[in-house]
N, C-alpha and C positions, 0 to 999 in steps of 0.2 A: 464602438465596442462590440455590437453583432460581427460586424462582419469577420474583425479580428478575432473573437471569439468561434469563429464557423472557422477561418482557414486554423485554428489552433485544434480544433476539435477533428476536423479530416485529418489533421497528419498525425493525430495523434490515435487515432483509428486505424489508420492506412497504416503505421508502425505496427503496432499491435496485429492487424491481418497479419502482415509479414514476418512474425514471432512468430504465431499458432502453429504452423506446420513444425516448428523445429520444437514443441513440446512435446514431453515425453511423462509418464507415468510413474510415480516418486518409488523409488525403492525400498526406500526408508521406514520406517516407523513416523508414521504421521505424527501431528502437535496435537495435543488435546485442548487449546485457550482456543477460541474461536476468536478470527481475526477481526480488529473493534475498524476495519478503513472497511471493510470488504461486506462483513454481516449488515446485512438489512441497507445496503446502499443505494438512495436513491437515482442515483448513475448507472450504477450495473440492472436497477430493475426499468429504467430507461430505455437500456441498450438490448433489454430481450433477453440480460442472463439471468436466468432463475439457478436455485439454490442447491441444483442439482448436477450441473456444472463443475467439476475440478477445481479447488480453493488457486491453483497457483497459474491457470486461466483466467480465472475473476479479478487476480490480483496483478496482473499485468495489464490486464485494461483500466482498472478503478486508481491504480498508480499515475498513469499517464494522465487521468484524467486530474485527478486531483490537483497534480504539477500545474493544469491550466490554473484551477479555484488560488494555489498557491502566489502564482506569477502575477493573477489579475488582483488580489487581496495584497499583495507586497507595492505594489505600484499606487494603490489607492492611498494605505496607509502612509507611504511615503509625500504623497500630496494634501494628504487631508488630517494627518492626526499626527503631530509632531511630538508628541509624549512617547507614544507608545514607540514612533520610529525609533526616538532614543533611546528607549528600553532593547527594543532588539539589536539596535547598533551593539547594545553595549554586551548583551547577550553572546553576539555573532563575534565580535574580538575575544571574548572569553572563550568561545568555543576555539576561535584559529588558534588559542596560545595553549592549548592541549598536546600534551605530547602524543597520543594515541585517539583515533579518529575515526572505528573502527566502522560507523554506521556512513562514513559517506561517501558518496560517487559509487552507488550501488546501480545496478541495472533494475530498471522498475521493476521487475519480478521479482527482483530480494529485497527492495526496498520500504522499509518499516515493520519488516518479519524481526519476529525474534534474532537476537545473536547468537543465541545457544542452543541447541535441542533438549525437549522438554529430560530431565533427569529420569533416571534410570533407581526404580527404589533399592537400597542395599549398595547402589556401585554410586559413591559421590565422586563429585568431580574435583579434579586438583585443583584448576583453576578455571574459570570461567572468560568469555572473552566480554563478556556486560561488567565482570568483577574486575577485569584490569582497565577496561573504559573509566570506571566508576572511580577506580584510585588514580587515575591520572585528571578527573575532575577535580579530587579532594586536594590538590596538590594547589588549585587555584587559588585567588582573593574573590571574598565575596562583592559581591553585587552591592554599591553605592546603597543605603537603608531611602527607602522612603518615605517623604511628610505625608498624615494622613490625610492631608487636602491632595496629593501628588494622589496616592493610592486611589482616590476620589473618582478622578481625573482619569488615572488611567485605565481604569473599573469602564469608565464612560466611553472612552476611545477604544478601549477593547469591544464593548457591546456593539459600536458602528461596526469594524472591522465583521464580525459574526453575522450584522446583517448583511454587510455587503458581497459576504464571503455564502450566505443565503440566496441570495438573488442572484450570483454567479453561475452558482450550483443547478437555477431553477431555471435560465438562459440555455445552459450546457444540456438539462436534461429533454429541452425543447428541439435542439439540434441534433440530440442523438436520436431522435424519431427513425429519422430517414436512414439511418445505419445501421437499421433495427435484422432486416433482409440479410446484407452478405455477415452481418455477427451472425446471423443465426447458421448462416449457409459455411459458414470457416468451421463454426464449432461441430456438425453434422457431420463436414469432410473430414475433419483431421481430427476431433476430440470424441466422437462417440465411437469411431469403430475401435479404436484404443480401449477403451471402457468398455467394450463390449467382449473383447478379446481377453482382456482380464478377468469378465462375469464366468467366460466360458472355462477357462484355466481354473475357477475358482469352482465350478460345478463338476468338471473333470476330476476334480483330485477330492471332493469330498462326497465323490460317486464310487470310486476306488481310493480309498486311502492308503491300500498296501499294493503293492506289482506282484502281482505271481513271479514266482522264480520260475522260468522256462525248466534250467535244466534239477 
């Protein structure tokens, strides 16, 4: 499982290097919910990013990484806790028979961000794209009821999965040691002088706030 887990963790590094250059500075109106993969993640304080960092840099690496905690915790489950597989099997057919699907085959950068931008007070929205997710869920059959000896059961097979989904996380966060160097050296080249360029745009215009008229 090391070693598998070191060649998953290099490319999924070495991907990530090879994004950073092509990131760019949000134009937008930021989110005000602070993101629950990325805040306080022991993976990205692993990797050398601290919290000062650009949210949708942080979030393209703790994505990929995650993907590993995911892949090796679906493999486990599938070998060692046959309640729970079942549950998600049944889960996962529910999800494919959805007409509208809008959270998936994202690019780890957009992946588990909101689907809407945060609202606008005074200006509501017609429709939302989480609200037409939501009604193409409701259109479903529910989920098979479970005995309370089942729920028991799968209470217990959920708590393995968590620790073994623990111990993945604390393998991955051993490996990102040595990755610690060119994260830090990508983010220096390509993510501070951007940040820095904007400090100075933002000191320029609240040093003059109005242009003299020449003529």
């Amino acid at each position: 499982m090391e070693r598998s887990l070191e060649t998953q963790v290099d490319q999924a590094v070495a991907a990530w290097l090879r994004w950073v250059p092509r990131w760019e500075p949000a134009t937008h109106r930021g989110r005000i919910a602070p993101c629950r993969r990325c805040l306080g993640s022991p993976l990205l304080s692993a990797a050398g990013i601290g919290a000062n960092v650009p949210h949708g840099v942080q979030h393209g690496l703790s994505t990929r990484l995650k993907t590993i905690v995911d892949h090796a915790v679906a493999d486990y489950t599938a070998r060692n806790l046959p309640m729970l597989q079942r549950e998600l099997d049944q889960q996962a057919a529910r999800n494919r028979a959805r007409s509208y699907r809008p959270a998936e085959d994202l690019d780890p950068e957009f992946d588990g961000l909101p689907l809407d931008p945060d609202p606008v007070p005074g200006a509501p929205f017609l429709f939302t794209i989480a609200g037409l997710a939501d009604d193409a869920a409701e259109t479903l059959p529910p989920l098979p009821p479970l005995t309370e000896e089942a729920k028991v059961a799968l209470r217990q097979e959920v708590g393995l999965a968590d620790e073994y989904a623990n111990m993945v996380g604390r393998e991955i966060c051993g490996l990102l040691l040595r990755h610690r160097l060119p994260i830090q050296a990508a983010i220096a080249q390509h993510i501070e002088p951007q940040i820095e360029a904007l400090l100075a745009e933002l000191t320029q215009s609240l040093d003059s706030p109005f242009d003299a008229d020449p003529s």
